[in-house]
C-alpha positions in Angstrom: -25.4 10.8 -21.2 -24.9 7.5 -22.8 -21.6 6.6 -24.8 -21.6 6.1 -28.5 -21.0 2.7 -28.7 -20.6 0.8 -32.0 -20.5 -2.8 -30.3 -19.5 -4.5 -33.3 -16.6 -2.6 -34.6 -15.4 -2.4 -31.3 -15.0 -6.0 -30.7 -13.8 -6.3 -34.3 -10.8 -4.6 -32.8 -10.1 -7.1 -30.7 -9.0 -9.5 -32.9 -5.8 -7.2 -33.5 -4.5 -8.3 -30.2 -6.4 -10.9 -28.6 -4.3 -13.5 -27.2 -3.5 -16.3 -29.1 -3.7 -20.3 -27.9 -1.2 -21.5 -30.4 1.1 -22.9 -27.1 -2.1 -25.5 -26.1 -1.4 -24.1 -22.6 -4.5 -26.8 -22.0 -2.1 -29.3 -22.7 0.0 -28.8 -19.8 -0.9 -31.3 -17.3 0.8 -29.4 -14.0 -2.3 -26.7 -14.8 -6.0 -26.7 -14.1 -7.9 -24.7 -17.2 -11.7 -23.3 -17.3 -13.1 -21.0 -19.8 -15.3 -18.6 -19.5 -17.6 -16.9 -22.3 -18.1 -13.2 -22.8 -21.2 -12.6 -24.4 -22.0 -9.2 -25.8 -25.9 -7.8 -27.8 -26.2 -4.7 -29.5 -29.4 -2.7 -28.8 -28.3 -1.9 -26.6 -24.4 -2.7 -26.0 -24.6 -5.1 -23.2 -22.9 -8.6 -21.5 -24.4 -11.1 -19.8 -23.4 -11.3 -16.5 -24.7 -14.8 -13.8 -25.1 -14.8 -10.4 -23.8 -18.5 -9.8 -25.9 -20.5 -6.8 -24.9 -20.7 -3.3 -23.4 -24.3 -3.1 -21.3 -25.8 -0.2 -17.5 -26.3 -0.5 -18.1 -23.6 -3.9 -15.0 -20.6 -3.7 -16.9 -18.5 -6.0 -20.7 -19.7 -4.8 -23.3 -16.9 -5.0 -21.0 -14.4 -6.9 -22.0 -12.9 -10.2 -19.8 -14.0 -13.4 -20.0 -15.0 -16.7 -21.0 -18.3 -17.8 -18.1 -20.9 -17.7 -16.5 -23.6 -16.4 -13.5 -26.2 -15.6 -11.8 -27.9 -18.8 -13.8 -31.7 -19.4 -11.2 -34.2 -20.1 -14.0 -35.0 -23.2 -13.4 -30.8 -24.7 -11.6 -30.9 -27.5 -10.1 -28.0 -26.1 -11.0 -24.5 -23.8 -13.2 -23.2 -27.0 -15.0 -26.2 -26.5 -15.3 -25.6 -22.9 -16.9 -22.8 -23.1 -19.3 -23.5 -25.8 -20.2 -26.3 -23.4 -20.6 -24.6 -19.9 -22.5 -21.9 -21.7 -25.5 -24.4 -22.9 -24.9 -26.2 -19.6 -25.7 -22.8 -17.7 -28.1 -20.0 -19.7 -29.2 -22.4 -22.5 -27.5 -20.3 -24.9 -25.8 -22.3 -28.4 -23.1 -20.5 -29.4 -21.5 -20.7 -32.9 -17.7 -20.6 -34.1 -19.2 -17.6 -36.1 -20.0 -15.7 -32.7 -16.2 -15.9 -31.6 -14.6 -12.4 -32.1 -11.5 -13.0 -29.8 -10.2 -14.8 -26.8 -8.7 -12.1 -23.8 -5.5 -13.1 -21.7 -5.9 -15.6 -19.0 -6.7 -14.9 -15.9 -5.9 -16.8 -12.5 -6.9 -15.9 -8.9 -4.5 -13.8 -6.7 -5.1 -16.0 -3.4 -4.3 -18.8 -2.1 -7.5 -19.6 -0.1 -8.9 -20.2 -4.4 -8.0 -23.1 -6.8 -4.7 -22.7 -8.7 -7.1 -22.3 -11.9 -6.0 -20.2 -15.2 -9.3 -19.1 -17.0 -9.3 -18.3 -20.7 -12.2 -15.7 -21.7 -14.0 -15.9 -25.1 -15.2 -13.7 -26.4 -18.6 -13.6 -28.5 -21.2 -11.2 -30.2 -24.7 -12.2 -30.8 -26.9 -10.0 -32.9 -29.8 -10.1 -30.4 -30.4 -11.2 -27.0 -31.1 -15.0 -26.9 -33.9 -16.5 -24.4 -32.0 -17.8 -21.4 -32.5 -21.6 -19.6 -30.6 -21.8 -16.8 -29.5 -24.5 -14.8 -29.2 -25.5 -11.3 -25.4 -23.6 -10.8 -27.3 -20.1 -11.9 -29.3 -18.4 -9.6 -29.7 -15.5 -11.9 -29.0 -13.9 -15.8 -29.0 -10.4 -16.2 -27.8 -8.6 -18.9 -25.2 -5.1 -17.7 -25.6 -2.6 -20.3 -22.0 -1.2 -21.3 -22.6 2.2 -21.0 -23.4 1.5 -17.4 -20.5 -0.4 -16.6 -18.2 2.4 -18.5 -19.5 5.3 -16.5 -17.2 6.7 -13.8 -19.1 6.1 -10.9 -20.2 2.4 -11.8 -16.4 1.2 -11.4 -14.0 1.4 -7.8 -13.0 0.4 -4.2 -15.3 -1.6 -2.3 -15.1 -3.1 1.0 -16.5 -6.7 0.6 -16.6 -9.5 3.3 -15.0 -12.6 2.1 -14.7 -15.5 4.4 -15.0 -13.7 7.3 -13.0 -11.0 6.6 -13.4 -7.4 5.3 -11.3 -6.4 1.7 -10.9 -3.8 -0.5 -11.7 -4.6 -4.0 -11.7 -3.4 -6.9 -15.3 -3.9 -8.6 -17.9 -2.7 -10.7 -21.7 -1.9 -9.2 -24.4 -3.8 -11.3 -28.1 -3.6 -10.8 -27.8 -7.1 -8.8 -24.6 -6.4 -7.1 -20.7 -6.2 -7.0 -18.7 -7.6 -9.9 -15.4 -8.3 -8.2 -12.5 -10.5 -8.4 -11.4 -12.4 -11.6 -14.7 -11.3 -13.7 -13.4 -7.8 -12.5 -10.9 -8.4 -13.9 -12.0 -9.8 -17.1 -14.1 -7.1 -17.7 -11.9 -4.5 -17.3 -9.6 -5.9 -19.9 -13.0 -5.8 -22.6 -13.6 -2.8 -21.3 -10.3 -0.9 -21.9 -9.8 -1.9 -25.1 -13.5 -1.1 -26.0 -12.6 2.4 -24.6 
């Protein structure tokens, strides 16, 4: 049975606690930044997730995300990032008038990754934009929420990941297993969409 869903008033809420960059944590020169963009359509309620290419030397190669990218000394600052790597990957302009909030930030939990934080964006478009992608996205699909908020969608998998077998917590998408820090991302949206 699906889930009532009113996308926009949802995210609306967001705004009541998104995290704030009034800090300039981007300023800090000891820290790598990215930013990452979460883009939700209505009609129904879904985000875009990527599958990013298989490259060599690439931690995150071949895994699905969101669009995004490392900080370019030339970004004004991680909003611009993320406007940026979003055109860069899927084609897709976004406007300041798309921003509904920005989530907490996110870094990896191993070593074996780059010490990265990642700020999250997110934006809500009224329709579901035509999609150019470049040579970093193998793929663009678009997870509808009510999938990714049902029960059995969400859980333990065991994943091999450079050589060895983990446990992860991840969601199951029509293309494959959202794990790791767009897990994590998501599960943030998610729970205060809830």
């Amino acid at each position: 049975m699906p889930i009532a869903f009113a996308l926009a008033d949802r995210l609306a809420r967001l705004r009541e606690h998104a995290w704030s960059d009034r800090a300039s944590p981007a300023d800090d020169p000891t820290q790598k930044w990215a930013a990452v963009a979460v883009i939700a359509v209505p009609d129904p309620d879904a985000i875009l997730l990527i599958r990013r290419s298989e490259r060599a030397g690439d931690p995150w190669s071949g895994h699905i995300a969101l669009p995004g990218g490392r900080r370019d000394p030339l970004d004004q600052d991680l909003l611009a990032t993320a406007l940026r790597e979003t055109r860069e990957e899927v084609g897709i302009v976004l406007q300041s008038e798309h921003l509904v909030a920005s989530l907490e930030p996110v870094v990896p939990r191993t070593r074996t990754l780059p010490p990265i934080s990642i700020l999250p964006f997110v934006f809500l478009l009224p329709h579901r934009p035509p999609l150019a992608l470049n040579a970093e996205v193998a793929s663009a699909s678009w997870a509808e929420v009510d999938h990714l908020l049902q029960p059995t969608t969400y859980g333990r998998v065991q994943l091999e990941v450079g050589g060895d077998i983990r446990l992860v917590d991840a969601y199951q998408v029509e293309h494959g297993v959202v794990w790791g820090l767009t897990e994590r991302i998501l599960t943030t949206l998610l729970k205060d969409l809830a």
